[in-house]
N, C-alpha and C positions, 0 to 999 in steps of 0.2 A: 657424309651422311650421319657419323656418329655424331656432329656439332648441332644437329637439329634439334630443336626442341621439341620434345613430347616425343620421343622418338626413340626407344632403347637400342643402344649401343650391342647388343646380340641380338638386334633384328635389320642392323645394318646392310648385311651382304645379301639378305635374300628380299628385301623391302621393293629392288628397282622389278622383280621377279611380279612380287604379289601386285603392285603396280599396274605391272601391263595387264596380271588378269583382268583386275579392276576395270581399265579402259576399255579393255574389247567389253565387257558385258555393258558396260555401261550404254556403250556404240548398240549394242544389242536390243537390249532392252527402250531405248531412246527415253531415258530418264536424266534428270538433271539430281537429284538429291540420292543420299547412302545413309541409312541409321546402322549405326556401328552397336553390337552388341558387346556391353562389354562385360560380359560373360564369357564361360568357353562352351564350346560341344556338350562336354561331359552335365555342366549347371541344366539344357535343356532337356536335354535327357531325359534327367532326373525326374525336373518339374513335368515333364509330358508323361511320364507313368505315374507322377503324382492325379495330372488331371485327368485320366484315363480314368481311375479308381471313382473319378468325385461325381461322376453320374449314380453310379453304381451305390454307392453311401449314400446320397442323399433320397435316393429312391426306398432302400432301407429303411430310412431314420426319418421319425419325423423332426420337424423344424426346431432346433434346439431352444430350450426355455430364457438357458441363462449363456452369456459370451463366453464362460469357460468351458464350456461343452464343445462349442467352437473349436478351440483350442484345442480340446482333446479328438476330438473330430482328425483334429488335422494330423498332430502325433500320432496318429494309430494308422493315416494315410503313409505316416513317414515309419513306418514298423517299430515304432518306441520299443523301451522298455516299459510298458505302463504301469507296470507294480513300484520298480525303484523311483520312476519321476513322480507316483503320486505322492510318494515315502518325502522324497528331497522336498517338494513345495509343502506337506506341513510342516516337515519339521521348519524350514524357511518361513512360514506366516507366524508359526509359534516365535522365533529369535524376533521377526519383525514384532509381532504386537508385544514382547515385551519388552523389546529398547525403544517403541514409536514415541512415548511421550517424552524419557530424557533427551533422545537426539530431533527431537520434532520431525519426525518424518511423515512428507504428504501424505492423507487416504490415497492419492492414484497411486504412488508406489505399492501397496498390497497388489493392486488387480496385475500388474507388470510384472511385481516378482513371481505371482505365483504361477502366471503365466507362461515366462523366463523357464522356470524351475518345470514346468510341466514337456514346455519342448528342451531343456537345455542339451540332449544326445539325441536330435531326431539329426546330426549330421554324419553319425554314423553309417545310415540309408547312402553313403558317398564313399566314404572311406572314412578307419580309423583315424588312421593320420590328421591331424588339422580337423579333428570337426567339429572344433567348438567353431571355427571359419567357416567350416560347409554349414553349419547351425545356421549361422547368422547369414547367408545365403538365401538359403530355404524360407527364413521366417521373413525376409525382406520380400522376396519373391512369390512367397504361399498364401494361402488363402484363410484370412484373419477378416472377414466382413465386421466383425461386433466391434474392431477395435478401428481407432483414427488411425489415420497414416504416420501421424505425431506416436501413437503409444504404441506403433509397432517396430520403429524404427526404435523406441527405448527399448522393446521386450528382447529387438536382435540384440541389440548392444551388451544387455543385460546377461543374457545366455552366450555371447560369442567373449563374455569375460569370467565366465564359469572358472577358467583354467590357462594355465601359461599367463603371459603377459597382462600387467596391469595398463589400465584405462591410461591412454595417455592425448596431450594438443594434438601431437604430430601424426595421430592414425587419423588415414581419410574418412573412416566411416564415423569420426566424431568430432573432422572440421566445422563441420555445421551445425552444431548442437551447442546452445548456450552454456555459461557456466555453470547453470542453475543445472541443468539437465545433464553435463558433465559429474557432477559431485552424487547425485542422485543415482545415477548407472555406477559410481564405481562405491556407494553405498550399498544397495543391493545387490551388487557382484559379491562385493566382502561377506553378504549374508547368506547366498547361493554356493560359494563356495566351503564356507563351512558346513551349512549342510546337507551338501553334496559328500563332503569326508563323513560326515555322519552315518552315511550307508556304504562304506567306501566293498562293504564285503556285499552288497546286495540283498542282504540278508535281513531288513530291518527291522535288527536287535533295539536299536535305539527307539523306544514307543513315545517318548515326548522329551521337549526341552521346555526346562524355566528359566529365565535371566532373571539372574540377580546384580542390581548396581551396589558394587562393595565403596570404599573408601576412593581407593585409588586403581581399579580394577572392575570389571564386568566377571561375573562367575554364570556359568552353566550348569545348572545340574542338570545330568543324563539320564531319562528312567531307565533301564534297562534288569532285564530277570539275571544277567551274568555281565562280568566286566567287559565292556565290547573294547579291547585294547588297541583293536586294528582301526577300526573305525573311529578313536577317539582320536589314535594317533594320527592320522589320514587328517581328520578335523582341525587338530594342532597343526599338521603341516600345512594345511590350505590356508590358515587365520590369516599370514603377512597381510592381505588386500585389507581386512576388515579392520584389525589392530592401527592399520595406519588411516584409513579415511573417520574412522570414529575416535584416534587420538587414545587408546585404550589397550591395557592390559586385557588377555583374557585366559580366564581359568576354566577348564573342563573338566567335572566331578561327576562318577558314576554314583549314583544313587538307585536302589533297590525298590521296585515299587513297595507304594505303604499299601499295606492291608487294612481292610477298611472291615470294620464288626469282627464280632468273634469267630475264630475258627470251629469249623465242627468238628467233633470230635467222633472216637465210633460207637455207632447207635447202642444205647444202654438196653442190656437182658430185660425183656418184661418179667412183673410180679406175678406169683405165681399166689391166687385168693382160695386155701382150701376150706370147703365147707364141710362140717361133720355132717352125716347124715342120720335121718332119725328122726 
């Protein structure tokens, strides 16, 4: 039994078991066909208290204006954090629009990242563990109407590469995906990822990024009112993915916001006009 194909070798001994259930219900039910989910328990679950809630919200809300309401619609179904995921997709659209015209990056990769960036922790709702994998679950399986089938399967991709392992041929959820849409998911991972470290304390100290293209090197400068050391370094640590699909050094530089017009100072004594009298 373990020589079978398609067949794991620690589901050997108990396969002849689940077998026979199979056949008597089959007998039972007098059906000829099985669709095999290949999800677990646990994936249904989830998603069935997911669409338990989607009456209830859409009776609330009315019909969303723009496709990322949508999106946020659906994170707030999956108990986001919605302050940090709103923090992670600017500062993510801000890195993208300033390296989109040296690396030519599509307009559809904005709507993806920021999308990505908006669910990238709705897999928490499952477990800590693995949930940039439950992420990518959820968004495969959830409820995304505004987007194609095509640009939801890049936004899983995109958000199930937030963290741990980089984009590679040999994962199944990216056999099928051209090279063009390969290089695209693991350019916008590199950019979700760093600024995902960007708020790595939740906090979000960092209020904007500029790129700047240097020599031989990309620089960041971080606005930030105090040095956000944690989160810089969080950001330096996440960079591998981006450093290596954009071929690129990069440097992160805290910067103080600039002050704009003169400061006030404290209100000057009035004059005091005395008049003789007479």
């Amino acid at each position: 039994r373990r020589n079978v194909p398609g067949l794991s070798a620690a589901r050997a001994d108990i396969i002849v078991a689940g077998a026979a259930v199979i056949a008597r219900l089959v007998r039972r039910l007098g059906t000829q066909q099985i669709l095999v989910n290949e999800r677990g328990i646990r994936d249904g679950l989830i998603l069935s208290m997911i669409g338990e809630h989607a009456g209830a919200a859409a009776a609330e809300q009315s019909r969303p204006q723009n496709r990322m309401e949508w999106v946020r619609i659906f994170a707030r179904k999956c108990r986001s954090n919605e302050r940090h995921c709103e923090h992670v997709a600017n500062l993510a659209l801000q890195i993208f629009d300033g390296i989109r015209a040296r690396y030519e990056l599509p307009p559809l990769g904005r709507d993806v990242l920021q999308a990505a960036a908006l669910l990238h922790d709705i897999g928490y709702l499952i477990s800590h563990s693995k949930h940039h994998k439950h992420t990518y679950h959820l968004i495969m399986h959830g409820d995304l109407p505004a987007f194609s089938p095509h640009e939801v399967e890049l936004i899983a991709n995109v958000a199930r590469y937030h963290r741990r392992a980089f984009p590679k041929r040999s994962h199944s959820n990216l056999a099928s995906l051209s090279d063009e849409d390969r290089r695209l998911i693991a350019q916008l991972s590199g950019i979700l990822r760093v600024a995902d470290g960007l708020d790595r304390t939740h906090s979000q100290s960092v209020s904007s990024v500029k790129a700047r293209a240097l020599r031989n090197r990309l620089r960041f400068d971080l606005e930030a009112v105090t040095d956000p050391v944690v989160d810089r370094a969080d950001a330096d640590r996440k960079s591998d993915l981006f450093k290596r699909i954009f071929d690129t050094e990069l440097e992160l530089v805290w910067r103080k916001p600039q002050q704009h017009g003169r400061i006030p100072g404290p209100p000057r004594r009035p004059k005091l006009h005395v008049v003789a009298a007479g």
